[in-house]
ZADO-1210 file (C-alpha; in nm, 4 decimals, padded with zeros to 6 digits):
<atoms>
<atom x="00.0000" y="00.0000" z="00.0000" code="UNK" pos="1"/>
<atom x="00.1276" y="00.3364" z="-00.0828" code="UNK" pos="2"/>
<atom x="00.1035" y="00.6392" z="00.1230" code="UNK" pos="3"/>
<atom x="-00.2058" y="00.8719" z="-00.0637" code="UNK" pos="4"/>
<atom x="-00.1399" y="01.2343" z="00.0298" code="UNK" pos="5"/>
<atom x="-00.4812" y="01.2592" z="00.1272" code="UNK" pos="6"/>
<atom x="-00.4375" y="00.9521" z="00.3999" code="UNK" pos="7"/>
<atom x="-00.2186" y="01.1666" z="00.5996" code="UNK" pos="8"/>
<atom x="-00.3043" y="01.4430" z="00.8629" code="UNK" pos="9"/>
<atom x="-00.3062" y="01.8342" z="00.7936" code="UNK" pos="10"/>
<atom x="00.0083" y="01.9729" z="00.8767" code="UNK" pos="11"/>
<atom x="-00.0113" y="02.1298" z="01.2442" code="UNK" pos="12"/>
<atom x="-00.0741" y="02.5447" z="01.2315" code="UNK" pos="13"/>
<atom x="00.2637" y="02.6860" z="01.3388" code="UNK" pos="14"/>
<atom x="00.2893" y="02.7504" z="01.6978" code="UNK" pos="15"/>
<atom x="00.3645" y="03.0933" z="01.9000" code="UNK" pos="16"/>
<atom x="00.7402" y="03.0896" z="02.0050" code="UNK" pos="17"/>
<atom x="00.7504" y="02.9953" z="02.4200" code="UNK" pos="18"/>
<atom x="00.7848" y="03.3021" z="02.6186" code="UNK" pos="19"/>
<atom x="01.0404" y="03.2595" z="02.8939" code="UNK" pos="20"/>
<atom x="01.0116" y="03.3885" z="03.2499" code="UNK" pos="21"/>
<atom x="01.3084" y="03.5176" z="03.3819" code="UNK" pos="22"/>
<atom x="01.1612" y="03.6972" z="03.6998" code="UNK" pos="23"/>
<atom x="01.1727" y="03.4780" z="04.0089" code="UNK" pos="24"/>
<atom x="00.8067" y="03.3128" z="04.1178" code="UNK" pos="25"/>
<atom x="00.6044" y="03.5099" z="04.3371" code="UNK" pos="26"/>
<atom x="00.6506" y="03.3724" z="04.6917" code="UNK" pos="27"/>
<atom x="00.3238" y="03.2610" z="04.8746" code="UNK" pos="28"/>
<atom x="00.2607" y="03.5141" z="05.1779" code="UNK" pos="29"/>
<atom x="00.2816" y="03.4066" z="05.5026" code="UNK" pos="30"/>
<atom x="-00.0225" y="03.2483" z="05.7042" code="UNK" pos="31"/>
<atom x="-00.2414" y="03.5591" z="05.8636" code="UNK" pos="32"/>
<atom x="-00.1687" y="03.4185" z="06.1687" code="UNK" pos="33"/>
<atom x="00.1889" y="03.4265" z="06.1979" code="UNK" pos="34"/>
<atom x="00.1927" y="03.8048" z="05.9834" code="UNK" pos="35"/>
<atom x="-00.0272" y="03.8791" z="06.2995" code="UNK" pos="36"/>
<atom x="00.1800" y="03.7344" z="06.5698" code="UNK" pos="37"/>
<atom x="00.4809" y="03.8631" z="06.4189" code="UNK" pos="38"/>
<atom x="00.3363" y="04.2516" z="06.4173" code="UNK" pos="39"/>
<atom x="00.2429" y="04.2147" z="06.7761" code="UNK" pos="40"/>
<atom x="00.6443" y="04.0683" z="06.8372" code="UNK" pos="41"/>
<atom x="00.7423" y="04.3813" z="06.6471" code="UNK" pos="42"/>
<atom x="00.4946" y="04.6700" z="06.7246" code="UNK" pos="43"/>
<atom x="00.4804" y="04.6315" z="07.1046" code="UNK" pos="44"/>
<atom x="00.8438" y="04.6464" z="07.2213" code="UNK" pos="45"/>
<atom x="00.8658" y="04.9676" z="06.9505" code="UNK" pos="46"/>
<atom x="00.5635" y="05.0923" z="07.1193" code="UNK" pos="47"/>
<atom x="00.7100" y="05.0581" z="07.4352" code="UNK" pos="48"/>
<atom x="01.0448" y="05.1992" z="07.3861" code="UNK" pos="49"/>
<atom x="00.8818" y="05.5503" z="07.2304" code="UNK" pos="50"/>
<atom x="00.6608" y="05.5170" z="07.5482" code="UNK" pos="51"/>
<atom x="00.8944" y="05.5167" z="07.7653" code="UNK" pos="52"/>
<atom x="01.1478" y="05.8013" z="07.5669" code="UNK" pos="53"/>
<atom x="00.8132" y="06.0122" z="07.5444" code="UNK" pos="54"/>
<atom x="00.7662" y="05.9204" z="07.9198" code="UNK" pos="55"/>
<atom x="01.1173" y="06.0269" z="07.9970" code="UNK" pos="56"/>
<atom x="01.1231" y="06.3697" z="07.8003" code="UNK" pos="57"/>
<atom x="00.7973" y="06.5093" z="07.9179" code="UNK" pos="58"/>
<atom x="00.9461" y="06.3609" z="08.2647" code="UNK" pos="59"/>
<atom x="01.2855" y="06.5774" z="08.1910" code="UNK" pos="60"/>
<atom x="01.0847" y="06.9098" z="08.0714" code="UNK" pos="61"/>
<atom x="00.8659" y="06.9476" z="08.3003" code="UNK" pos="62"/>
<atom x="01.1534" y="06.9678" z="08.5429" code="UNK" pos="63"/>
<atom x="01.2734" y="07.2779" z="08.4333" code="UNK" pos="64"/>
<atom x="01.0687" y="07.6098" z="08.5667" code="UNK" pos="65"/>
<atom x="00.7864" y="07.6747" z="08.3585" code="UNK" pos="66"/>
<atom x="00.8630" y="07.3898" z="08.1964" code="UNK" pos="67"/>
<atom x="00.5539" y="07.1608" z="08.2761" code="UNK" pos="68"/>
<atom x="00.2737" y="07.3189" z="08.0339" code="UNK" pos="69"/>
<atom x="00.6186" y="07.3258" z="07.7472" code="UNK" pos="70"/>
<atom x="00.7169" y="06.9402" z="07.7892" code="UNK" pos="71"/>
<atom x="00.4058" y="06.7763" z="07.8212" code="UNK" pos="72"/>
<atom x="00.2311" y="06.9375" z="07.5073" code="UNK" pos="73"/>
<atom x="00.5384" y="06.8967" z="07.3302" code="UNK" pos="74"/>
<atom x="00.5506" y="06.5187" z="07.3916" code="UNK" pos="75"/>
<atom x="00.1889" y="06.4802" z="07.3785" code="UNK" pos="76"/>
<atom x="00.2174" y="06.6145" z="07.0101" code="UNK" pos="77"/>
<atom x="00.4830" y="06.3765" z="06.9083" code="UNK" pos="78"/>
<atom x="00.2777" y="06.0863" z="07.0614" code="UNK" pos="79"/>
<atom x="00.0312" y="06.1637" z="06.8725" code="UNK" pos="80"/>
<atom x="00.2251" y="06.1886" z="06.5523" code="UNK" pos="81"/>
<atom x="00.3888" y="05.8847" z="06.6446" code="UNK" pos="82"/>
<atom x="00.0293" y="05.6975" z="06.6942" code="UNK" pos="83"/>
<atom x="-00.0901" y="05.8924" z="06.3834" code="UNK" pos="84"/>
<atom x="00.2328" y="05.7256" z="06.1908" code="UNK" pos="85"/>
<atom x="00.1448" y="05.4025" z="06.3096" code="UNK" pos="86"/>
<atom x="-00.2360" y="05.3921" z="06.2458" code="UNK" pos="87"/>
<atom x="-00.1518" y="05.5393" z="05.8927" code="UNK" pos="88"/>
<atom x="00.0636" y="05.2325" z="05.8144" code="UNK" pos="89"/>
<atom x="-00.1257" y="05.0220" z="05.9385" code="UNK" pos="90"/>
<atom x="-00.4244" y="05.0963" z="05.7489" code="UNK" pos="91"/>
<atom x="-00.2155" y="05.1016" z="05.4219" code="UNK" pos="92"/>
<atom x="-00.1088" y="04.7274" z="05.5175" code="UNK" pos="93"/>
<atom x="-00.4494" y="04.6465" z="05.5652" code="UNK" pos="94"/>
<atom x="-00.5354" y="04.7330" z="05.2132" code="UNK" pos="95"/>
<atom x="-00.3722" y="04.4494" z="05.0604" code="UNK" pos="96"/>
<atom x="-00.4273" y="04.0741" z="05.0775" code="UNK" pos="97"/>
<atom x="-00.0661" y="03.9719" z="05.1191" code="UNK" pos="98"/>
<atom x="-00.0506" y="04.2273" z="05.4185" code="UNK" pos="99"/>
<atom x="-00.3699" y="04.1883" z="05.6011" code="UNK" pos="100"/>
<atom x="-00.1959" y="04.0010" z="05.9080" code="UNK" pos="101"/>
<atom x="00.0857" y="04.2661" z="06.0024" code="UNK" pos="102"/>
<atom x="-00.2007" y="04.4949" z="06.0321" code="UNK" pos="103"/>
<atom x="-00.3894" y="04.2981" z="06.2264" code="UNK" pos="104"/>
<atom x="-00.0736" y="04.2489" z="06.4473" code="UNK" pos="105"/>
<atom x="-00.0003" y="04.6070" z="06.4855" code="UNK" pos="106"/>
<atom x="-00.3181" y="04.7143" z="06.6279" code="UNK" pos="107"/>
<atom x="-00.3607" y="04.4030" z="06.8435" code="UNK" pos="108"/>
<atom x="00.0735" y="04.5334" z="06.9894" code="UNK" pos="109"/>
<atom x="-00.1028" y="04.8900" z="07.0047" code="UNK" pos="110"/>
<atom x="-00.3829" y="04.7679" z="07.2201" code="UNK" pos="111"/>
<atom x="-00.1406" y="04.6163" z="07.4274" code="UNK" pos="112"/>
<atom x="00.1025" y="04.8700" z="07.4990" code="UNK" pos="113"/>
<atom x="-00.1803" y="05.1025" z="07.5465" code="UNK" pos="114"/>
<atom x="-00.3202" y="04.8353" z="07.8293" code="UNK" pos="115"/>
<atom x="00.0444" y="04.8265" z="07.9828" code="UNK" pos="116"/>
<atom x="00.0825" y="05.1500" z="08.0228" code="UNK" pos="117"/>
<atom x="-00.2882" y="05.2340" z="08.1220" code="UNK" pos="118"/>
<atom x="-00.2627" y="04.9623" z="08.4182" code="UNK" pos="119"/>
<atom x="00.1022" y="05.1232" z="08.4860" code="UNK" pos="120"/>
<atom x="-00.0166" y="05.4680" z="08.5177" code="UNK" pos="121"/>
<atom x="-00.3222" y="05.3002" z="08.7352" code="UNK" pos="122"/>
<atom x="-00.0841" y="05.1353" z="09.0064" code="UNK" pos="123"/>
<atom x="00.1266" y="05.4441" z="09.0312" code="UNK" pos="124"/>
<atom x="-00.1621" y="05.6680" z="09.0844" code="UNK" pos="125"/>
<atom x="-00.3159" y="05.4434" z="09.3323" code="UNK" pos="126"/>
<atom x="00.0352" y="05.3896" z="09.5243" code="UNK" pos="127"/>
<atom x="00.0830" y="05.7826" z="09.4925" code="UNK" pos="128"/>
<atom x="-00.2761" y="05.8072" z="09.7069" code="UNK" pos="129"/>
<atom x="-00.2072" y="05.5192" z="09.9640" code="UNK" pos="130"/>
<atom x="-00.2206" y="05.6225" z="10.3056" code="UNK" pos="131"/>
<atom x="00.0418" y="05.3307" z="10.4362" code="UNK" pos="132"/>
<atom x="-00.0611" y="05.3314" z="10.8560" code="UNK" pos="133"/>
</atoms>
């Protein structure tokens, strides 16, 4: 039996030419979990630290004569820059999928540095009133 051109298949449509990926694969993002517990092991020990410099400066101004009303406004406005900062990024983490967790962990280490301090300030105003007889 001889081969009759019309036994054999069409000829195949050429194909595209491969593209080739030279940029690395995107890496999957971390479980929300761990982003979360790993912005609380970040955010509350920085929280605390500018606490405690804020704490220490207002402590240092007010000090000084005439110094009180100077310090403690000044600090009070760079806390609240500082908590403005921090609520700003925070919100622009939150905004994407990959980041949602480190958000969550930053307000969760805000909460509680605010709670450490709060309960801080608490025991040293109730030791400050204590009548010890």
């Amino acid at each position: 039996m001889i081969d009759e051109p019309h036994d054999q298949p069409p000829p195949l449509p050429p194909q595209p030419p491969t593209v080739l990926m030279y940029h690395q694969p995107e890496r999957p993002p971390l479980p929300i979990g761990v982003q979360a517990l790993l912005g609380v092991i970040v955010s509350v020990p920085t929280l605390f630290v500018i606490a405690c410099l804020l704490i220490g400066m207002a402590s240092a101004m007010s000090s000084t004569p005439n110094g009180t009303i100077v310090g403690v406004s000044a600090c009070g406005l760079i806390a609240l820059g500082v908590l403005g900062g921090v609520l700003y990024y925070a919100r622009q983490l939150r905004k994407s999928e990959r980041s949602k967790g480190w958000a969550l962990g930053i307000y969760i280490g805000l909460g509680l540095t605010a709670l450490f301090w709060g309960s801080c300030g608490l025991i040293l105003y109730s030791l400050s009133n204590a009548n010890f007889h």
